[in-house]
Structure formats: C-alpha cells, structure tokens
C-alpha positions as CSV (number, residue, x, y, z in Angstrom):
1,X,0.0,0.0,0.0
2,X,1.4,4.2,-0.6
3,X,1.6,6.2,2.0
4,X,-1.3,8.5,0.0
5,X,-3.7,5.0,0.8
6,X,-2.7,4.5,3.9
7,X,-3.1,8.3,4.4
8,X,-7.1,7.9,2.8
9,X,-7.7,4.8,5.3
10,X,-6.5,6.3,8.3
11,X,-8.8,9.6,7.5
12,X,-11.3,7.4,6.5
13,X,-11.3,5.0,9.8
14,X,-11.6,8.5,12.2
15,X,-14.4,9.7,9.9
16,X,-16.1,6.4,10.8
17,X,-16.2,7.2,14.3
18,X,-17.6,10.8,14.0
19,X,-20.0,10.6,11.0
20,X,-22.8,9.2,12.9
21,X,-22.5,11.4,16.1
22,X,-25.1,13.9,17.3
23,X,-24.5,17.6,17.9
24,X,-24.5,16.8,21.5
25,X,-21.9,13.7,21.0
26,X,-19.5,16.1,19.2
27,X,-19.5,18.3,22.4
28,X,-17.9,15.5,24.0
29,X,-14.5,15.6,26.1
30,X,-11.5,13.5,24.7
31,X,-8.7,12.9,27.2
32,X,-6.9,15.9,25.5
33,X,-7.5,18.8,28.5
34,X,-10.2,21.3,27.4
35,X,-10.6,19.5,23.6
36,X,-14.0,17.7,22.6
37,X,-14.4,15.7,19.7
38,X,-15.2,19.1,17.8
39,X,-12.0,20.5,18.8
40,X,-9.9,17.1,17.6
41,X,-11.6,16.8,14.1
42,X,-11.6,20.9,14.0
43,X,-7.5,20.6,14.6
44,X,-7.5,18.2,11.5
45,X,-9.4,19.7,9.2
46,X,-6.9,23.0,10.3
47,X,-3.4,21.2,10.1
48,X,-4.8,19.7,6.6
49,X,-5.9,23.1,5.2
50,X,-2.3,24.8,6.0
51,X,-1.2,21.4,4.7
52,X,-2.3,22.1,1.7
53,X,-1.1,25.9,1.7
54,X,2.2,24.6,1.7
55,X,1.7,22.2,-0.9
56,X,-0.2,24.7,-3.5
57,X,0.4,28.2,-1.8
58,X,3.5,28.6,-0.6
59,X,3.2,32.5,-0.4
60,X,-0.2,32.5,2.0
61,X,1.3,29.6,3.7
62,X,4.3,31.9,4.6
63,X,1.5,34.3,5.7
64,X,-0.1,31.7,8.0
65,X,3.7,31.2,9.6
66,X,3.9,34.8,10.1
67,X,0.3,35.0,11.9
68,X,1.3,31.8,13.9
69,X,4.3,33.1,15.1
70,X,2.2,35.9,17.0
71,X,1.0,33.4,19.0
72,X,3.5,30.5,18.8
73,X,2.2,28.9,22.1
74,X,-1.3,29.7,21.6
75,X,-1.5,29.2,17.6
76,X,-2.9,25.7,17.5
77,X,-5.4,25.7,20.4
78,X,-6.8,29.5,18.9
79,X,-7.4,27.7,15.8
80,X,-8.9,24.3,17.2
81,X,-11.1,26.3,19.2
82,X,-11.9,28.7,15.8
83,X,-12.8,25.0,14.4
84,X,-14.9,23.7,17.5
85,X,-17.6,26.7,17.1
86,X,-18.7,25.7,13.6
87,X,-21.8,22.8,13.4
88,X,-20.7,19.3,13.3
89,X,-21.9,19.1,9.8
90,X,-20.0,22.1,8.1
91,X,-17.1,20.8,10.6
92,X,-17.5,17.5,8.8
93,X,-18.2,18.5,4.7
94,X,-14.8,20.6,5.5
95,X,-12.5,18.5,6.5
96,X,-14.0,15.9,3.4
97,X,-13.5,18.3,0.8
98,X,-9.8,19.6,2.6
99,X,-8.9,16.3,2.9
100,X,-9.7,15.2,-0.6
101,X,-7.5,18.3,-2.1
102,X,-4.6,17.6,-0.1
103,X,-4.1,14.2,-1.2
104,X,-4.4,15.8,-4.9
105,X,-2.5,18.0,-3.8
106,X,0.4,16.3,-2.2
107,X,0.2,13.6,-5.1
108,X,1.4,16.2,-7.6
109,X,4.2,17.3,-5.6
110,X,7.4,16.8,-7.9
111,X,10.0,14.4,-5.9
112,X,12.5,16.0,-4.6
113,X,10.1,19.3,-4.2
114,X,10.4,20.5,-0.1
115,X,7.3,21.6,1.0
116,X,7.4,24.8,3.8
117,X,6.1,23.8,7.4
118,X,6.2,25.1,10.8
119,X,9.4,23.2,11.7
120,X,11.8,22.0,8.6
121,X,10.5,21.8,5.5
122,X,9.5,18.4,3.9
123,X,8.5,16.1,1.5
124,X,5.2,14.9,0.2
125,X,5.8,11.9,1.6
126,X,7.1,12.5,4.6
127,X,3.8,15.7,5.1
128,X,1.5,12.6,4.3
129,X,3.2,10.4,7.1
130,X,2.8,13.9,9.5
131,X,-0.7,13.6,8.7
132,X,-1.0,10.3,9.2
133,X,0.5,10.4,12.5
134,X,-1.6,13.4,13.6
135,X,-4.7,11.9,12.3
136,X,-4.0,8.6,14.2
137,X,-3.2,10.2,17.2
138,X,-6.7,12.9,17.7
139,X,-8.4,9.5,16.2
140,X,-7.4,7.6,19.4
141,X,-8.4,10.5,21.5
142,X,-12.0,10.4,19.6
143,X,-12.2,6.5,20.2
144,X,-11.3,6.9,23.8
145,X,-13.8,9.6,24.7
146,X,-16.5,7.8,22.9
147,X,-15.4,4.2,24.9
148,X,-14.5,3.0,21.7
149,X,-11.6,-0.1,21.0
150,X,-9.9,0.8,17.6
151,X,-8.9,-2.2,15.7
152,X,-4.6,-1.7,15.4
153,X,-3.5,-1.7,11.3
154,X,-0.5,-1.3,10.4
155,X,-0.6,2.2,8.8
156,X,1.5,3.8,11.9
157,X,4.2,2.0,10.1
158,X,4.9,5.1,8.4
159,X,5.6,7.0,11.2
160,X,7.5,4.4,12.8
161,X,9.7,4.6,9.8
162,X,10.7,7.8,10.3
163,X,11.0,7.3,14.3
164,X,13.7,4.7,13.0
C-alpha cells in the first residue's frame, strides 16, 4: 500500500467514528484537556488546510507562519477552538473536501520538491506520514472519549519509519 492509501484509510477510519455522532456527542470531552471531539476533528481539518497551503500556496502559507508566530504557544489551540464553534456538519463536509484536495495536492508534488512547514520543511511523503501520525493520534483520542476499542493496522508504520 502508498503512503497517500494509507493516508485515505487512516482519515477514512476516524471519519467512521464521528460521521454518525449527534451535535451533542461532538460536544464530547477527549482525554486531550479542554478539547472535545469538535476540537480534535476541528484541529485536523486546520493542520490539513495549512497542509495544503504549503503544498499549493507557498506565499499564503508563509503568511499563516507569520500569523502563527504571533501566537507561537497559543496558535494551535486558537485555531482548534476557531474550528470547534462551527456545526458538526460544516465541521464534517470541510475536513471531506480539505482532505480530498490535499491528497491531490500532495500527489502532484514533484520528488525532490520540499514543501514549507512550521518546523523544517518536507516532503510529500514525509507531510502525508505527518498527517498520518496526527490523524492517528486525535483518532485515538475520539475513540477513547467515545469508549471505543480501535482495531490496530499497520498504517502507523509510516511514522515508525521515520521514528527509525
């Protein structure tokens, strides 16, 4: 399997576990301090829009840096939070369509081509494992708060790759 499937997968499992949920159920609490499921999915949909900034916009992606560094311990719960006061469902159609465009998006990436991010720059690849990782990581958060056991693959092999 690519890293741009097992990419699709992993969004697709944590979309499993929210696409059903009530407004209420969204308002839930994960075990990240002050985040609900809102907040978790809201995060995602965020890192993949900027995501695909840097892989189509490099200028307004500089420009998101810029407004980041403002706040640069603040940044990613401000913009979670932003995320977390829209409705589940516009929540939910955004992060489908932002997710769909980055895979496009990162697909086209030339090899070779480093792609700007808040710490070094990278590849396609390597922003597809990031995303990946992040994804899998809110995902168990989701699970947990909803009681839910989430069957191991072995997409986090990616990750683990680069750990090694």
């Amino acid at each position: 399997m690519s890293i741009a499937e097992d990419l699709r997968d992993e969004y697709e499992s944590l979309d499993g576990l929210v696409a059903e949920l009530t407004d209420d159920q969204w308002a839930t609490l994960t075990p990240a301090e002050g985040w609900t499921i809102a907040h978790q999915i809201g995060h995602i949909v965020w890192t993949d829009r900027v995501s695909l900034l840097a892989a189509t916009d490099p200028d307004e992606f500089a420009a998101q840096l810029a407004e980041a560094g403002q706040d640069p311990l603040g940044f990613v719960d401000a913009a979670a939070e932003a995320e977390a006061q829209r409705t589940p469902a516009e929540l939910l159609a955004d992060w489908r369509r932002t997710r769909e465009q980055l895979l496009i998006a990162l697909a086209a990436v030339e090899d070779g081509v480093k792609l700007p991010w808040f710490g070094p720059p990278m590849s396609a690849p390597s922003m597809m494992t990031a995303r990946i990782m992040e994804t899998w990581a809110h995902g168990l958060d989701v699970a947990d708060a909803l009681g839910v056991q989430r069957t191991p693959t072995d997409r986090i092999r990616n990750v683990a790759h680069i750990g090694v």
